[in-house]
C-alpha positions, 0 to 999 in steps of 0.5 A, spaced: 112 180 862 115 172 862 122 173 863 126 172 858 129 164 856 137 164 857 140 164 849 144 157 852 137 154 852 134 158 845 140 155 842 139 148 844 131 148 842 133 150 836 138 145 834 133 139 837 128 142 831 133 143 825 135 136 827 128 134 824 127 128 828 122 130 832 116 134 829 116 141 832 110 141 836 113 135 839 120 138 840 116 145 843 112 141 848 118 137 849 122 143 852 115 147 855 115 153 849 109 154 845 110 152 837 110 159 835 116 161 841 119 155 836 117 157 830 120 165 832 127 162 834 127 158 828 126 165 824 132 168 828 137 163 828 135 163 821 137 170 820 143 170 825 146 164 820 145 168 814 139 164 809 134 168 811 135 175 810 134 180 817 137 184 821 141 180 827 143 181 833 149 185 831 147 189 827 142 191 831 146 192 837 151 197 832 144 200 829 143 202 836 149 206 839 149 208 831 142 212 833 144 214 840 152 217 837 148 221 833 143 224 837 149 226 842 153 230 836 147 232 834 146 236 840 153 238 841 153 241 834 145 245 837 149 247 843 156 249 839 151 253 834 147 256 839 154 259 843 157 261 836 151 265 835 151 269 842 159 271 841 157 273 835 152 278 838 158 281 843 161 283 836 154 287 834 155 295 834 152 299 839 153 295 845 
C-alpha cells in the first residue's frame, strides 16, 4: 500500500484547484496525483468545510472511540451480570 500523502500537502492541492486557474488534470499532473485522488481531496475538503453533507474527520474519530467505549461497557455490564448470577447461586437452598 502507497504511503499516505501528508495532509499539509493535501491541503495545499486542494486550494490550488479551488482557485480554478488551472484546470484539474493540469493541477493533479502538476503535484504527481492522479485526477481521481484530486477529485476524492476536493470531496473531503468539501465535507470537512461544511457545503456538502458527509462525515468529517471529527466525527468520525468521535464515532470511533464511541463504538469502542461501548464495546468495553458492554463487556463490563456481561461480566457484572455473570458475577451477579454466580453469588446468587451461593444463596440457593440445599448447598
Amino acid at each position: 500500500m502507497p504511503k499516505p500523502y501528508p495532509r499539509e500537502f493535501r491541503d495545499d492541492v486542494v486550494a490550488v484547484a479551488r482557485r480554478g486557474e488551472t484546470p484539474l488534470k493540469q493541477v493533479a499532473e502538476d503535484f504527481g496525483i492522479s485526477e481521481s485522488c484530486l477529485a476524492n481531496w476536493l470531496r473531503a475538503a468539501d465535507v470537512e468545510d461544511g457545503t456538502r453533507p458527509g462525515v468529517t474527520r471529527e466525527e468520525s474519530a468521535e464515532l470511533r472511540e464511541l463504538c469502542k467505549r461501548n464495546r468495553l461497557l458492554e463487556q463490563e455490564n456481561e461480566v457484572l451480570r455473570k458475577a451477579a448470577a454466580y453469588l446468587a447461586q451461593g444463596n440457593l437452598p440445599g448447598k
